[in-house]
C-alpha positions in Angstrom: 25.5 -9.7 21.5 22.9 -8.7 24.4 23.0 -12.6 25.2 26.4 -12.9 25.4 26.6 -10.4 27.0 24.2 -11.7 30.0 26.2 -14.3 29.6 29.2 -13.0 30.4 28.4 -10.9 32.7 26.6 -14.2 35.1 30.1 -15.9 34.5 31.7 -12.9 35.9 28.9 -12.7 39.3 29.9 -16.5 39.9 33.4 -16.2 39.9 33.2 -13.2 42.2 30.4 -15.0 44.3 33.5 -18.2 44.4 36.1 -15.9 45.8 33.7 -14.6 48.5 32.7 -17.5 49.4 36.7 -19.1 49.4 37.5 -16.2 51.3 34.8 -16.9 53.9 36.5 -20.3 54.2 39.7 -19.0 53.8 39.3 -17.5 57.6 38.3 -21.0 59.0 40.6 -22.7 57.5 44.4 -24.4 58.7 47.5 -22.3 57.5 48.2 -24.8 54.5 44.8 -25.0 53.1 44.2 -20.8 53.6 47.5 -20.2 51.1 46.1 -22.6 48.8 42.7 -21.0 48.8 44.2 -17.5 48.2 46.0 -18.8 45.4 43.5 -20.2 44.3 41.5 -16.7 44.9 44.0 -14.7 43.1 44.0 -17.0 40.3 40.1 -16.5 39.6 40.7 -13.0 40.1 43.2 -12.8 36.8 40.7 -14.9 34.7 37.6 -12.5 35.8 40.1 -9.8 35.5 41.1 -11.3 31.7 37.7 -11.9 31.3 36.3 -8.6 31.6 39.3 -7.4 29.2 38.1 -9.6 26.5 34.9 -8.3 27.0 35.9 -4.4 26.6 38.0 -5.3 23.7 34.5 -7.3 22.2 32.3 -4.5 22.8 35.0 -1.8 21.4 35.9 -4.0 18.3 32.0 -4.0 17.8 31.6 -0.6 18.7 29.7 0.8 15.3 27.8 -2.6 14.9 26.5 -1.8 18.9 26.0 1.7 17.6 23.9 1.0 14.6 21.5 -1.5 16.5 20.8 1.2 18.9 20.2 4.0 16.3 17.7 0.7 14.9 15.8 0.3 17.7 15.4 3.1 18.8 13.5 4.4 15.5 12.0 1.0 15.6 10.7 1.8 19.0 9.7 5.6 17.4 7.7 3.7 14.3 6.0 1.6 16.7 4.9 4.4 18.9 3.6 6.4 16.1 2.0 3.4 14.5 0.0 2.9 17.8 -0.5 6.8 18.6 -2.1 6.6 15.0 -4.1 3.9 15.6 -5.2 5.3 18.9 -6.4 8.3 17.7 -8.6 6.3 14.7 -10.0 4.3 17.5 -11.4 7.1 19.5 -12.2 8.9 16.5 -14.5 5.8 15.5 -15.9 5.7 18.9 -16.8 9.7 18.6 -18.7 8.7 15.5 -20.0 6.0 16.7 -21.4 7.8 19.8 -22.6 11.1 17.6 -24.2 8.4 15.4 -26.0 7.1 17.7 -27.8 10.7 19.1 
């Protein structure tokens, strides 16, 4: 989902990086070729715009299943943290040992 996301997302920079730049041209440009560019331009702006609607209606219709992964990693990221906190702590505890050991 993250992917497509991404995805999505670098679709929707392009197409608004297009329209800058055919609006940069669109100044230079002879009478008949500017109205065709700004059709063009509002054209790409319905599909960005109809893109970004499919996308809201994605992410709502997956709403829970978004959710749910976050709720996952995010007590993935807590069992890690604990796992290494534990570890940690064994580690220094050896090296106290060690050390007293060694006195």
């Amino acid at each position: 989902m993250k992917e497509q996301e991404s995805k999505a997302k670098k679709i929707i920079n392009d197409i608004s990086n297009k329209i800058d730049e055919l609006l940069e041209q669109s100044d230079i440009s002879k009478d008949d070729v500017k109205k065709e560019i700004n059709i063009r331009i509002e054209e790409l702006k319905r599909s960005r715009d109809q893109v970004n609607e499919e996308f809201k209606k994605i992410r709502e219709d997956n709403k829970e299943s978004i959710e749910k992964a976050e709720k996952l990693v995010k007590n993935t990221a807590k069992e890690v943290k604990s796992v290494i906190k534990d570890l940690w702590g064994k580690i220094t505890d050896d090296q106290s040992n060690e050390e007293k050991s060694k006195k």
